[in-house]
N, C-alpha and C positions, 0 to 999 in steps of 0.2 A: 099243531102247526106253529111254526117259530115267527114270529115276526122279523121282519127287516131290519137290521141294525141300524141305528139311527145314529145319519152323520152331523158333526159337530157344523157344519155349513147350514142343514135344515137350521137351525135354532136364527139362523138371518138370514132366511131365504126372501122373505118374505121383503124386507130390505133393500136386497140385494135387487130385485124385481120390482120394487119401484124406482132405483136410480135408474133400473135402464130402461123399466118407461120413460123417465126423465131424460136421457139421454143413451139411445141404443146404440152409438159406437163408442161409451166411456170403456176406455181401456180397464183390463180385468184389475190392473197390479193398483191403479189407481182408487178403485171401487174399493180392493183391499186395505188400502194406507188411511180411506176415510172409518171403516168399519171399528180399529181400534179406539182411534181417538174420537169417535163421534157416539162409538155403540158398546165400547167396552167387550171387544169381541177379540178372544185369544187362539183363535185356531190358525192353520197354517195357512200361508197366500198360494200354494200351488193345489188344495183344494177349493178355495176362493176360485181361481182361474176356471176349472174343471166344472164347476157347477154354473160360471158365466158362459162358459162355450158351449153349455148344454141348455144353457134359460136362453142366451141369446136369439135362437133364432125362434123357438116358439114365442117370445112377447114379441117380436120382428111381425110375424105371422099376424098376429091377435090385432097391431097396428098399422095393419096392412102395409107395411112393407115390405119392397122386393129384396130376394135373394140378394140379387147383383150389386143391393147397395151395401152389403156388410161384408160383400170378398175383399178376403187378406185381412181381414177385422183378427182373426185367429193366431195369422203369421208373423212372425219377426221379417221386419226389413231392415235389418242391420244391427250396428250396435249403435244403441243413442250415447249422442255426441261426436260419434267418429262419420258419421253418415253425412254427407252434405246434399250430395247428388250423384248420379251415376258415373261408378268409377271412384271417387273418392273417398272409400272405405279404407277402410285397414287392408294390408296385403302380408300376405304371410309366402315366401317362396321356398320351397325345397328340392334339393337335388339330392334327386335320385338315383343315381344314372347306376348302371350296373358296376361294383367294382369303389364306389367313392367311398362307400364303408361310415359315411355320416351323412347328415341330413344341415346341409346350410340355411339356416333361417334368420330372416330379414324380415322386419316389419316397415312400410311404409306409413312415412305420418300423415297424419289425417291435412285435409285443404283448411286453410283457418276460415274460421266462422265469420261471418255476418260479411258475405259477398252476395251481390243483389245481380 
């Protein structure tokens, strides 16, 4: 029988699973930007993410927390820095319409920052 191939994420898993005891909503990309310069760890950040959205909710579990507090934990709410609040994202518009034979696109700019 073969064994499992062993992914380059196991070798800080172990890591990985104490910052988010330390903290169970640190974002995955952030978990990743400490890994190299703290742990000398060269694997890629979109297997970093995958092995946080799989640890996540079991250490959640083991710390008795609830589900409800880590929704959207997973999701993209926009793009950072063009996001402020609802509605003032980026806008992308196209016309479609039958017959215009091109796609007109327009981006709205973002609402400026540091409005209270």
């Amino acid at each position: 029988m073969t064994q499992p191939r062993k992914r380059v994420v196991d070798e800080v898993a172990p890591l990985i699973n104490v910052m988010l005891r330390a903290e169970i909503l640190m974002k995955a990309a952030v978990t990743y930007e400490r890994l190299p310069t703290e742990y000398g760890f060269i694997g890629n950040c979109q297997r970093v993410k995958f092995y946080v959205q799989e640890a996540r909710p079991r250490i959640a579990e083991e710390l008795e927390i609830a589900p409800r507090e880590l929704a959207g934990v997973h999701r993209s709410r926009g793009t950072p820095g063009l996001m402020n609040g609802p509605g003032e994202g980026a806008g992308i518009d196209f016309d479609l319409r039958a017959g215009s034979g091109s796609a007109a696109v327009g981006a709205r700019p973002a609402a400026p920052r540091g409005r209270t």
